[in-house]
C-alpha positions as a Markdown table, in Angstrom:
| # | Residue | x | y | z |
|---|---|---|---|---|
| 1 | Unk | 8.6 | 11.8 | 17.3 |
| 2 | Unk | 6.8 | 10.2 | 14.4 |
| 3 | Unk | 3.0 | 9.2 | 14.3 |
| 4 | Unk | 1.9 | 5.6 | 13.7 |
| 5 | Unk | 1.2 | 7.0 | 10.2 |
| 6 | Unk | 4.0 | 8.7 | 9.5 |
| 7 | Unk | 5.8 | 5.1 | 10.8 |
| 8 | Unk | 4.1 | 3.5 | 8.7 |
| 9 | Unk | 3.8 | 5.5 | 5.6 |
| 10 | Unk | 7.4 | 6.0 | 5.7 |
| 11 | Unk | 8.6 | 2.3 | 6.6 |
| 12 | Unk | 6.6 | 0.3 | 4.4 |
| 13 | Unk | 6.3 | 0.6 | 0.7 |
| 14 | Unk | 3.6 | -0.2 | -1.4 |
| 15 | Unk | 5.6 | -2.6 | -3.3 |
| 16 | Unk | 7.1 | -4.0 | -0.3 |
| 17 | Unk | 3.8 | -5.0 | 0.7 |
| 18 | Unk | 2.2 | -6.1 | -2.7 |
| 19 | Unk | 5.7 | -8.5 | -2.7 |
| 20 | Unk | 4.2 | -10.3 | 0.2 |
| 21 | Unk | 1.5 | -11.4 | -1.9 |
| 22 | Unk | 3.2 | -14.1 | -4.8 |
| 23 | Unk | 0.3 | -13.7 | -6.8 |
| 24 | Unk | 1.0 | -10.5 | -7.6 |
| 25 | Unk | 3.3 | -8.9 | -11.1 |
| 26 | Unk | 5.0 | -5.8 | -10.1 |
| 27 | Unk | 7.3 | -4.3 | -13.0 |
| 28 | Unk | 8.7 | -0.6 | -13.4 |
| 29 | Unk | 7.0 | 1.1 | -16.2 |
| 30 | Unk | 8.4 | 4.6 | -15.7 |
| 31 | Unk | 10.5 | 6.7 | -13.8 |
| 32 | Unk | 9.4 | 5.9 | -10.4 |
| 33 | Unk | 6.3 | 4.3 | -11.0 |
| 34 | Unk | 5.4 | 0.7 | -11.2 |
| 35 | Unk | 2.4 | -1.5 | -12.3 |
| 36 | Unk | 1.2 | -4.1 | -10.5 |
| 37 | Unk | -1.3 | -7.0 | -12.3 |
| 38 | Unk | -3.9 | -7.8 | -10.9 |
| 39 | Unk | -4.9 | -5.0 | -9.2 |
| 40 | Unk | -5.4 | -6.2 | -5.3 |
| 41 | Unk | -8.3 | -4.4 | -5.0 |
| 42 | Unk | -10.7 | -5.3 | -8.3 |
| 43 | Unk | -8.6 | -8.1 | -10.1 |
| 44 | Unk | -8.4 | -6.4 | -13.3 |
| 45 | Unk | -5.3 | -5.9 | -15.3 |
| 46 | Unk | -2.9 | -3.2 | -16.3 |
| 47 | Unk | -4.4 | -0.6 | -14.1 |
| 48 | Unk | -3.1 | -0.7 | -10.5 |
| 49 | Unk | -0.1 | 2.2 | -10.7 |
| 50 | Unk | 2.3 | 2.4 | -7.7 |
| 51 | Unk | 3.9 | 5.8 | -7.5 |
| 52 | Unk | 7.1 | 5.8 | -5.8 |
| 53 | Unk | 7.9 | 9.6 | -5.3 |
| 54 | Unk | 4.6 | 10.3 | -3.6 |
| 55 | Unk | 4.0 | 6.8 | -2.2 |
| 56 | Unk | 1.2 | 6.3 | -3.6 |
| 57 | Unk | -1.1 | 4.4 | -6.1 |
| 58 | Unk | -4.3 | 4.5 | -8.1 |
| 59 | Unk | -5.9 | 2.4 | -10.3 |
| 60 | Unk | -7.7 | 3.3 | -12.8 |
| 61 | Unk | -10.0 | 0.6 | -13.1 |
| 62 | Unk | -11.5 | 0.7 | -9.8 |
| 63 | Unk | -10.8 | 4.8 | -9.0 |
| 64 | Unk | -9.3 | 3.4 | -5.5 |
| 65 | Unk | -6.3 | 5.6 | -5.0 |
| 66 | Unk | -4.5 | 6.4 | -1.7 |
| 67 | Unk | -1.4 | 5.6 | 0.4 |
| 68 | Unk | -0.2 | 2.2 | 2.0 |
| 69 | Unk | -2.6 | 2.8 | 4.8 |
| 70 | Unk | -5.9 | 3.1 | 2.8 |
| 71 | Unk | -4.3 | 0.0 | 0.4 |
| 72 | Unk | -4.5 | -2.2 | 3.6 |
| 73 | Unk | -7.7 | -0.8 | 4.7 |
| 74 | Unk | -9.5 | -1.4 | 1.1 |
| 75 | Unk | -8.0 | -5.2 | 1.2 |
| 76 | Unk | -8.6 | -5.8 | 4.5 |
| 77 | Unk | -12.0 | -4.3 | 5.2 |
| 78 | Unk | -11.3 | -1.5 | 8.6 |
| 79 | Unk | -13.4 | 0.4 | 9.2 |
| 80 | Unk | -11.2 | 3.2 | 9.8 |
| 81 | Unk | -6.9 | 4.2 | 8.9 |
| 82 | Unk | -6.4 | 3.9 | 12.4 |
| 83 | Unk | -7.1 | -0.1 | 12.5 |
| 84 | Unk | -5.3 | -0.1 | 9.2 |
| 85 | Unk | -2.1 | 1.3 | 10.0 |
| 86 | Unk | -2.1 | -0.4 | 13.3 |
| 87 | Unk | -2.3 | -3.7 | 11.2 |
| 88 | Unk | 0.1 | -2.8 | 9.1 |
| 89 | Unk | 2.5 | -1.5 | 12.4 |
| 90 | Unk | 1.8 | -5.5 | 13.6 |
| 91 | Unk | 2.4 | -7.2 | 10.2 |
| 92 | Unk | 5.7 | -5.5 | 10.0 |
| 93 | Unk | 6.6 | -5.1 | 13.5 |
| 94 | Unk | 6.9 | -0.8 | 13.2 |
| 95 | Unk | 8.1 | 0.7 | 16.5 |
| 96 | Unk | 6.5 | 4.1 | 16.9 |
| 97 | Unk | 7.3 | 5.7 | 20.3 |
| 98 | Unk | 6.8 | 3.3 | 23.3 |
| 99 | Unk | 4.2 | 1.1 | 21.0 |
């Protein structure tokens, strides 16, 4: 059985949740990588990189870099990746186990 971070790591892309947002440019700039302007997290541009493969991103303006769980965290203020995941398993209504 999969963990509420493994549920939600695995069932929610970055880009799927940056497309939420309509003030947000994604576009592919590589082989499975994407840029997204303005970065969510510090505003600035051409610097927020998405990594498919390893579901990732980093920008590299800011030096925030993590998984979908630490992106929601950073916008969202938790304290912790628990409250974060568990608002991202809400958002997009994520079954994990009997949750």
């Amino acid at each position: 059985m999969k963990t509420l971070y493994e549920a939600v790591k695995t069932q929610i892309s970055i880009r799927q949740f940056l497309e939420n947002h309509p003030d947000r440019q994604i576009k592919r700039i590589g082989n499975k990588m994407l840029r997204v302007n303005p970065c969510p997290l510090c505003l600035h541009r051409d610097c927020f990189t998405i990594f498919e493969e390893s579901l990732s991103f980093k920008c590299f303006s800011c030096e925030k870099s993590g998984d979908i769980i630490c992106l929601e965290k950073y916008i969202k203020g938790f304290g912790s990746n628990f409250e974060a995941a568990s608002s991202l398993r809400k958002t997009f209504q994520i079954t994990v186990g009997g949750l």
